[in-house]
C-alpha positions in Angstrom: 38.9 69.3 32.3 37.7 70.7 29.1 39.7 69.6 25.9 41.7 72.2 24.3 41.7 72.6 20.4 44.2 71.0 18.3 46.2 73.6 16.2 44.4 72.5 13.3 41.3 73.3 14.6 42.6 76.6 16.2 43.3 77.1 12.2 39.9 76.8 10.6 38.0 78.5 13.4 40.1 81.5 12.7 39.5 81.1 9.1 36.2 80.5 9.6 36.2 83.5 12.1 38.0 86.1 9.4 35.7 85.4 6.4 32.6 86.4 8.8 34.1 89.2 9.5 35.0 90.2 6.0 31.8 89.4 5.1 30.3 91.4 7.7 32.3 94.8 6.4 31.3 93.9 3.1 27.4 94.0 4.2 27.9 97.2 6.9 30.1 98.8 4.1 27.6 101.8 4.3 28.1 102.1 7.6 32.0 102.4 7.3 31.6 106.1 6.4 30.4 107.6 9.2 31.9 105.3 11.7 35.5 106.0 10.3 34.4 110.2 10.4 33.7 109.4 14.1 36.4 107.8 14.7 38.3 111.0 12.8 36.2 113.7 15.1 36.9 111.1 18.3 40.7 111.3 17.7 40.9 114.6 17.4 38.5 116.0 20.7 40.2 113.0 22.8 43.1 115.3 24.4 40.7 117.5 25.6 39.0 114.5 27.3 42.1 114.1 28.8 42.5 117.6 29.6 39.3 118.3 31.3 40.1 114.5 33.3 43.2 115.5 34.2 42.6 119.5 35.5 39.0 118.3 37.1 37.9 115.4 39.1 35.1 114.9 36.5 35.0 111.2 35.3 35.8 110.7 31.7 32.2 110.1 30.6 31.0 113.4 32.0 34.0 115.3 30.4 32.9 113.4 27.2 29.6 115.4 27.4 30.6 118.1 28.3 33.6 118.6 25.3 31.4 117.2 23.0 28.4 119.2 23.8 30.4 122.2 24.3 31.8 121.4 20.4 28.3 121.2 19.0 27.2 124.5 20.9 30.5 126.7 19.5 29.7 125.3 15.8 25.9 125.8 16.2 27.3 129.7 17.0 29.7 130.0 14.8 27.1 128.9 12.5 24.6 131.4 13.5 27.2 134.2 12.5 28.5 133.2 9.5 25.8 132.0 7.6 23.6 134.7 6.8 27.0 136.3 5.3 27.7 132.7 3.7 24.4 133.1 2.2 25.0 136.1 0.3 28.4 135.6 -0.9 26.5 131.8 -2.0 23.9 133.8 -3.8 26.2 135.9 -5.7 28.3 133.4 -6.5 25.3 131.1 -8.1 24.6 134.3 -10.2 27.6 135.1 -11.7 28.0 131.5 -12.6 24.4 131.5 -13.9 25.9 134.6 -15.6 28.7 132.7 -17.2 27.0 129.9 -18.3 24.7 132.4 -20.1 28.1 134.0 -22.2 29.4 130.6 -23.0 25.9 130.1 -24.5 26.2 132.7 -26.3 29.5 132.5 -27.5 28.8 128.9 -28.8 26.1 129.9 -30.4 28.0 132.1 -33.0 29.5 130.1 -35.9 33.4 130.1 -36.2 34.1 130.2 -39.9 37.7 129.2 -40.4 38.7 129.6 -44.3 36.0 127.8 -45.9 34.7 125.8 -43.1 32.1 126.9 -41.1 32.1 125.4 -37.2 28.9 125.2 -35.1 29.2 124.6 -31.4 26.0 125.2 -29.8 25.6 121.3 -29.4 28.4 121.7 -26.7 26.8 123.2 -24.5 23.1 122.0 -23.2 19.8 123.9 -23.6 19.5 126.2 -20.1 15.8 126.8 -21.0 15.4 123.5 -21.5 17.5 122.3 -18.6 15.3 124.9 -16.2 11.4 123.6 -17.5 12.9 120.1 -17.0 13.9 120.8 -13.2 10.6 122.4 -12.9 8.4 119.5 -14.0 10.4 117.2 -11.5 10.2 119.2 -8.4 7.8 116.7 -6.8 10.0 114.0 -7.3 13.0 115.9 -6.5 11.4 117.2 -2.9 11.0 113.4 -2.5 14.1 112.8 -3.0 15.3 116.0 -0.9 13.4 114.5 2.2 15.1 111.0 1.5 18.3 111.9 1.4 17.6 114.4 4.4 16.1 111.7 6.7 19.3 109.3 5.7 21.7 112.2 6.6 20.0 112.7 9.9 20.6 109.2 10.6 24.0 109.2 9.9 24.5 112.2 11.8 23.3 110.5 14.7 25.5 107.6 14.1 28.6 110.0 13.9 27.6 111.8 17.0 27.2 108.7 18.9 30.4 106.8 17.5 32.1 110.1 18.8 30.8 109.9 22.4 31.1 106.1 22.9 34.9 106.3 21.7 35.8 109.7 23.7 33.9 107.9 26.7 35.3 104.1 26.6 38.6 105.1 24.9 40.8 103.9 27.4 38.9 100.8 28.1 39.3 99.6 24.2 42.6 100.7 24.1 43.7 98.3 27.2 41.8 95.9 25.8 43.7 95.7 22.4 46.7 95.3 24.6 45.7 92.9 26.6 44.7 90.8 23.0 49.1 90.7 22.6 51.0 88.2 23.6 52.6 89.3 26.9 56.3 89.3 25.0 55.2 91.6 22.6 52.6 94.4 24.3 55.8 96.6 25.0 56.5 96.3 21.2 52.6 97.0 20.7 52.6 99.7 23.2 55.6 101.6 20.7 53.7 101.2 17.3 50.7 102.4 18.9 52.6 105.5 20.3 54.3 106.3 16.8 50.8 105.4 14.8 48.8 108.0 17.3 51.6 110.7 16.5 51.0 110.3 13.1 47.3 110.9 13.1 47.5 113.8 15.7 50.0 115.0 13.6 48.2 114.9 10.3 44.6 115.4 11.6 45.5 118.9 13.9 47.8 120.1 11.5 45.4 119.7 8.6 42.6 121.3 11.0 45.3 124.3 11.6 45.7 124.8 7.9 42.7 124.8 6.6 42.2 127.7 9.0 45.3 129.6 7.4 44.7 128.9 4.0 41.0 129.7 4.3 41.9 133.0 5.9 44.9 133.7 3.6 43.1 133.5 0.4 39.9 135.6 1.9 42.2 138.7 2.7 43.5 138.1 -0.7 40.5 137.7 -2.9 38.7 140.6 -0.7 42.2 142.8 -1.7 41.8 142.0 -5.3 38.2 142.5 -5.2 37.2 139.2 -6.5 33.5 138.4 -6.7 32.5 136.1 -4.1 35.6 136.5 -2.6 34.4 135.3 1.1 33.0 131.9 -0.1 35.4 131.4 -2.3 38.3 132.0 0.3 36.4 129.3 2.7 35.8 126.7 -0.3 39.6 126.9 -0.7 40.1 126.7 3.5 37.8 123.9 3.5 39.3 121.9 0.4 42.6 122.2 1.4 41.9 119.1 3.4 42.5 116.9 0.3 46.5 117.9 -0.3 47.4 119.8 -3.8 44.2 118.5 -5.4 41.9 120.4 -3.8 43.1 124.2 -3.9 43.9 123.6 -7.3 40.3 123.3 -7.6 39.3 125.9 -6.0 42.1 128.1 -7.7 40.0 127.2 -11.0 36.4 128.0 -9.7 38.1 131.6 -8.6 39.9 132.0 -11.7 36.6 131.5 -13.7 35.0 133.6 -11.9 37.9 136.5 -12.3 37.9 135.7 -16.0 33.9 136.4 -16.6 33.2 138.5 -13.9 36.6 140.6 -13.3 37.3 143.0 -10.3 34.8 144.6 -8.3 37.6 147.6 -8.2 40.5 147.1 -9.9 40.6 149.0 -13.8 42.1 146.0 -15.7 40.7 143.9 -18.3 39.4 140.4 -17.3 41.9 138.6 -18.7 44.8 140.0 -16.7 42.1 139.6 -13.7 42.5 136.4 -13.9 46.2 136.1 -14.8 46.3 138.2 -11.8 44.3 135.5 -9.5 46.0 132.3 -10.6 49.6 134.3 -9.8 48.3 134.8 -6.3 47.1 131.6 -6.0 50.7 130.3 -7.4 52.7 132.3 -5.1 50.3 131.6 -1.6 50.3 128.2 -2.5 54.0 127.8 -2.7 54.6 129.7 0.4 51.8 127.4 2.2 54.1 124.2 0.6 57.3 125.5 1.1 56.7 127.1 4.5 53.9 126.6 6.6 52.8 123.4 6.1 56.7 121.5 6.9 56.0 123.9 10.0 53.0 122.5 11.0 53.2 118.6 10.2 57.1 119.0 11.8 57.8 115.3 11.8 54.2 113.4 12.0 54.7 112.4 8.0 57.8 111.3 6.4 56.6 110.4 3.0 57.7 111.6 -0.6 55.5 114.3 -2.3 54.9 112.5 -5.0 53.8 109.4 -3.7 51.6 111.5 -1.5 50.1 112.8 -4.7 49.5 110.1 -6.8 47.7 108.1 -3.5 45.7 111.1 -2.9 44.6 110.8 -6.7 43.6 107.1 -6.7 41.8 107.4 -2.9 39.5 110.5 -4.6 38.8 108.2 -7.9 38.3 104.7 -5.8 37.2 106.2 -2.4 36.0 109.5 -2.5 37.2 112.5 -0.3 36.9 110.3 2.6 39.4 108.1 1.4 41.4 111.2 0.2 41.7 112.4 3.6 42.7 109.4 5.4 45.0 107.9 2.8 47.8 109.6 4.0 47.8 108.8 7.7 46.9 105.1 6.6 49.9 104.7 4.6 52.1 106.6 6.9 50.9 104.0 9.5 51.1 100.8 7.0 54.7 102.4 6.8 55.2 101.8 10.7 53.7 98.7 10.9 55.7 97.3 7.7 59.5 99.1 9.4 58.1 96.4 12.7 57.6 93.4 10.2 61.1 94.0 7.9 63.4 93.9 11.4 61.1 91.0 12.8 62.0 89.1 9.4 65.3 90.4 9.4 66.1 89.5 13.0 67.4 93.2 14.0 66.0 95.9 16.6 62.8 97.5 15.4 64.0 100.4 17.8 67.6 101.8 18.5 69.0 100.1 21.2 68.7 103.3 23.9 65.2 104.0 22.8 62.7 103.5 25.9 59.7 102.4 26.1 56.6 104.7 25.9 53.2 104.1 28.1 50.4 106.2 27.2 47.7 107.5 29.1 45.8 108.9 26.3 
């Protein structure tokens, strides 16, 4: 009969077991990126896998394919249609900033005399001519660069793309085997954190995905109304940025409000100024309605957290982490927030769960 390990033992292998693990993030740290964006795009296509399973006698592999293959075929499409539009509204964009780099040039250029004192700010901004022969004389090395970075992102792609096949495929299988990793006493518990933990994410992820959609579409119709320059691009840089809550459209609010005060309206007989009073009072009022209406309608109950912590850990994940981090700090906390409701009772001695709360299995 083999000898079983004294608890002491049990102790430093686990230790022992936790700092190579540790130090096996720290080295694949590179790799954490795209896994946890596959992991994202996994979570988010899985109820279709379930879907197609469940109307179909396909097995879930095949229905992994096919959902995922049927994804990439409906973005390579959509693609197709919008881009050579995207690449106009791009282009005209990239001028009229090129444009108003050119008046802020020029308006630093000219002295400000101020009683006696004479002020020169031409230092603030850089040489463009200069800027431009520089770029020139480094396109080699820049093209190098370009095919680096290209052939890196490929890689990562296929990373991504695989991540997202091998977790919509074997899903089920990692998910029983996390269970079966509890103590037998405490998989029902396990069972409930991991039902309220998935709410969360579906919650946050779709409803984010449906909002983006609204607020991309929302600002289009109103920038095209106005007749804002670039007003298409601009519209889906605000769509797409409102991924990262408040932070993000406030960006985009100031790229469009730049662009109102220099350029002004394609149509609209005001002065440039009150074109862009005019743009950051839209983006005020649609922004408010999109806080104070849609999104409480969309997330429902997936997030109970206070604005302003939201906020300020949004702020700190884009500083330490990136957007990454921005987007996922939410759920995570929201989640560390379940997890840390489980521990309190357990210390406390008390019900984690009202007492006429059943059990939930999952299938998903």
């Amino acid at each position: 009969m083999t000898k079983q390990w004294n608890l002491s033992l049990r102790y430093w292998i686990l230790s022992i077991l936790a700092i190579l693990f540790v130090g096996l993030l720290w080295f694949a740290r590179e790799l954490m990126s795209p896994l946890v964006v596959g992991a994202l795009l996994a979570f988010v296509l899985n109820p279709a896998i379930g879907f197609v399973t469940h109307h179909t006698r396909l097995s879930r592999s095949w229905a992994a394919t096919i959902v995922l293959f049927t994804g990439l075929g409906g973005l390579i499409a959509l693609s197709a249609l919008m881009v050579p539009r995207l690449i106009v509204e791009i282009q005209v964009l990239f001028l009229d900033l090129q444009e108003i780099l050119s008046q802020i040039q020029e308006s630093l250029a000219q002295p400000v005399i101020f009683l006696d004192w004479v002020f020169h700010f031409e230092h603030l901004m850089p040489d463009l001519t200069r800027l431009l022969s520089e770029s020139i004389t480094t396109i080699p090395e820049s093209a190098f660069h370009l095919l680096e970075a290209t052939s890196k992102n490929l890689i990562w792609g296929l990373v991504i793309l695989a991540t997202v096949f091998y977790l919509l495929r074997d899903w089920a299988q990692l998910r029983n085997w996390f269970f079966a990793l509890t103590p037998k006493s405490y998989q029902t518990d396990a069972k409930r954190i991991y039902v309220e933990i998935k709410q969360i994410w579906q919650g946050y992820l779709r409803g984010n995905i449906a909002l983006m959609v609204i607020v991309g579409i929302m600002f289009t119709l109103a920038w095209l109304a106005i007749g804002l320059p670039g007003a298409l691009i601009l519209g889906l840089i605000t769509g797409l940025l409102t991924i990262i809550p408040d932070l993000g459209p406030a960006i985009a609010a100031i790229l469009a409000a730049i662009v109102a005060l220099f350029e002004g309206s394609t149509y609209l007989d005001i002065s440039n100024f009150w074109f862009a009073v005019l743009v950051i009072g839209i983006y005020l009022l649609l922004i408010n309605i999109k806080g104070i209406w849609i999104r409480p309608r969309i997330f429902a109950r997936s997030v109970h957290m206070h604005d302003g912590v939201v906020f300020i850990a949004i702020m700190a994940a884009v500083v330490l982490q990136g957007i990454l981090g921005a987007l996922i700090i939410v759920p995570v906390l929201a989640s560390v927030g379940v997890l840390g409701r489980y521990i309190y009772h357990q210390l406390m001695g008390s019900s984690p769960w009202p007492p006429d709360e059943l059990g939930e299995t999952t299938n998903e």
